[in-house]
C-alpha positions in Angstrom: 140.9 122.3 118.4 137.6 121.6 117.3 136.7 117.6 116.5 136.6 116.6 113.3 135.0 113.6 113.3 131.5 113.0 111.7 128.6 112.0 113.5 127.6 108.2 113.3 124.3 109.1 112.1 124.3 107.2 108.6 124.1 103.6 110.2 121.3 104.5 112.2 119.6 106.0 109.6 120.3 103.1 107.1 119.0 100.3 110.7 115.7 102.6 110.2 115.1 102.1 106.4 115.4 98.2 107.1 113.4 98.2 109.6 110.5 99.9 107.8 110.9 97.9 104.8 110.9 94.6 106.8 107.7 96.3 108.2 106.4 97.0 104.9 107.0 93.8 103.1 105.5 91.6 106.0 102.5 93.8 105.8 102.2 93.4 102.4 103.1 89.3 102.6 100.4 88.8 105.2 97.8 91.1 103.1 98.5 88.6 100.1 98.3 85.8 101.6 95.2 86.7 103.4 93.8 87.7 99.8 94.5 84.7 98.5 93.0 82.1 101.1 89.8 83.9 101.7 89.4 86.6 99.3 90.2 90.5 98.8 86.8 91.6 100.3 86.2 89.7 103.2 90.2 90.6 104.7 89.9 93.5 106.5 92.7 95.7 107.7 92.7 94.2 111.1 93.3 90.9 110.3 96.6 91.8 108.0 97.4 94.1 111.1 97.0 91.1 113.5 99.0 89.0 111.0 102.0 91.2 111.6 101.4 92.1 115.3 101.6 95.8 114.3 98.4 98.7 115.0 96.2 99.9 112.1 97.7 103.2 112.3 101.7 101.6 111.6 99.3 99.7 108.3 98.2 103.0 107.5 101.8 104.4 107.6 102.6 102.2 104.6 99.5 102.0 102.4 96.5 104.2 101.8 93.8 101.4 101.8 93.5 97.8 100.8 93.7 97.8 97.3 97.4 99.7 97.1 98.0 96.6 99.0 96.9 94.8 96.4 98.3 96.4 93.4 101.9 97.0 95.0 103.6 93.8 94.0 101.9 94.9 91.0 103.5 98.0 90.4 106.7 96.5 91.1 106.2 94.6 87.7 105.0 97.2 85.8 107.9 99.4 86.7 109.9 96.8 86.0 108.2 96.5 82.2 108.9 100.4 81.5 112.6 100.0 82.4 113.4 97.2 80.3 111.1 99.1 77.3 113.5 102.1 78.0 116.1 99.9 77.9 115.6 98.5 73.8 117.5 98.9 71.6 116.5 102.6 69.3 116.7 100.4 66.2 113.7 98.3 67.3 110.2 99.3 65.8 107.4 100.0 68.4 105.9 96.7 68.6 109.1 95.0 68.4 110.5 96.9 71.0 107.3 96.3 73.4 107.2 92.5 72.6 111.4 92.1 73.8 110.6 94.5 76.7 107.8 91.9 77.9 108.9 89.3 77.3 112.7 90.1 79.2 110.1 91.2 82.1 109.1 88.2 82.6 112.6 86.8 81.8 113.7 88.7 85.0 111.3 89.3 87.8 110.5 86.7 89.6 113.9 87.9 91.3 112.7 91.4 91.6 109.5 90.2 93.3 111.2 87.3 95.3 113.0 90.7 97.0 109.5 91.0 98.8 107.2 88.5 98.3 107.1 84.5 97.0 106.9 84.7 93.2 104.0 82.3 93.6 102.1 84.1 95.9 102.5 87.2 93.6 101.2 85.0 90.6 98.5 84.0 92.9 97.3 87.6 93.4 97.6 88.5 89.7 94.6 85.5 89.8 92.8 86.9 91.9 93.0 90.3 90.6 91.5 88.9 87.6 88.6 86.4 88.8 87.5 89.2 91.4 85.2 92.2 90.1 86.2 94.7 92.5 90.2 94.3 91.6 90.3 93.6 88.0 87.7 97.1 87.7 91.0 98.9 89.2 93.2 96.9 87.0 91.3 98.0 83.8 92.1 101.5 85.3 95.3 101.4 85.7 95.9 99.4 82.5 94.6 102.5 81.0 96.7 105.3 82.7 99.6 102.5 82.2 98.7 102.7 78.6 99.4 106.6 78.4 102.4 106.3 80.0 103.7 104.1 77.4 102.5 106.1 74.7 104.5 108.8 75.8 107.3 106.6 76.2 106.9 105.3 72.4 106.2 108.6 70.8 109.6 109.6 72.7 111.6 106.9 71.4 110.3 107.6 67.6 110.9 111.0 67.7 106.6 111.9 67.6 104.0 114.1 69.2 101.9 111.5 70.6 99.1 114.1 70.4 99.5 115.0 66.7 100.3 111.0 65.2 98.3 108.4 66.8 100.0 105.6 65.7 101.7 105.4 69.5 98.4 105.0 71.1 97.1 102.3 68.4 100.4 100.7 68.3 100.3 100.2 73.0 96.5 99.6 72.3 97.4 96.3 70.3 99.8 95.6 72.1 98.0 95.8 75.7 94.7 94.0 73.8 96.8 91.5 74.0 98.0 91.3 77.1 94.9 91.5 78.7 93.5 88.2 76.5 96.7 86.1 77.8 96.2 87.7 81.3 92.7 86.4 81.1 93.6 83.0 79.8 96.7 82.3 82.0 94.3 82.8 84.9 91.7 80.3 83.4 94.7 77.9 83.2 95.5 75.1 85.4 99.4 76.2 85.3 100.2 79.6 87.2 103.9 79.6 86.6 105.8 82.5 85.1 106.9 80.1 82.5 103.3 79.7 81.5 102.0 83.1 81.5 105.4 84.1 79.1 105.2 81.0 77.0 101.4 82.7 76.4 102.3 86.6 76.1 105.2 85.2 72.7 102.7 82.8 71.2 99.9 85.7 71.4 102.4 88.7 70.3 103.7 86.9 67.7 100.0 86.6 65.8 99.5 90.5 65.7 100.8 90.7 62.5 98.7 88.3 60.8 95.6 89.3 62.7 96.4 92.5 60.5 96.3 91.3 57.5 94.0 92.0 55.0 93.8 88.3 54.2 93.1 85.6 56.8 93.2 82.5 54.1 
């Protein structure tokens, strides 16, 4: 009679994943914090290693190089953006539906983010992504490629070839224009709460409208 049971593999397996993540997310604490306190270029790998009490090559086993360090709480929030865009309702118009995405973004992640890192240290990177010129270089980069992926996303949603109309890509250019002018003036602020930043991103949405307008009187 053969045995029948199965093998206790999946607990193990599941011990592992937690242990990596623990692994991950303390590299990626010590990193920021690091950042933060004495700047992105003069941290090197071995002092966010030493941090953590793990070798270069476990660093390496989790991130490519500094800056995906610095970008990954970062990529946590933009992920989080697209979702909730998906997530709109189909009888919002483009900019409408951009507006409620960001602004329920920023309704929601600082639980997302708390998941790995302080809130406050993340907002404190999003700083000093934009005051140093290394970082924020990136950051125009991947606002750009972030752009095209939300093109796509609106040409989807209004049933367009994003290739053939281009209202998508006018309609995400706005609406990151923006974005990137509160960015810049949250981080020239004295308050770097989320509160601040979304209080910011509504009062500065809200005017596209009558920016466009033929008429400024």
């Amino acid at each position: 009679m053969t045995d029948q049971r199965p093998a206790p593999a999946a607990p193990a397996a599941g011990l592992r994943e937690r242990k990596k993540r623990r692994t991950r997310d303390a590299l990626l604490r010590a990193a920021l914090l690091l950042f933060v306190s004495q700047g992105y270029e003069k941290t090197t790998v071995d002092e966010i290693t030493d941090a953590v009490d793990v070798s270069q090559r476990t660093f390496f086993r989790y991130f490519a190089h500094k800056e995906e360090v610095a970008f990954a709480v970062q990529d946590l929030a933009e992920s989080h953006f697209v979702a909730a865009l998906r997530a709109r309702p189909d009888a919002e118009g483009p900019l409408e539906a951009m507006r409620n995405a960001v602004l329920a973004s920023w309704d929601t992640i600082g639980e997302a983010i708390a998941e790995v890192v302080p809130v406050d240290l993340y907002m404190r990177t999003y700083r000093l992504i934009e005051s140093t010129p290394a970082l924020l270089a990136v950051h125009l980069r991947r606002s750009t490629e972030l752009e095209e992926r939300i093109s796509l996303l609106i040409a989807a949603r209004e049933g367009l070839d994003v290739d053939a109309d281009p209202r998508p890509r006018v309609a995400v250019a706005a609406f990151s224009g923006v974005m990137r002018v509160t960015g810049r003036l949250w981080g020239q602020g004295e308050d770097a709460s989320v509160a601040a930043i979304r209080r910011m991103t509504e009062a500065y949405l809200d005017q596209i409208g009558p920016a466009l307008a033929s008429d400024w009187r």
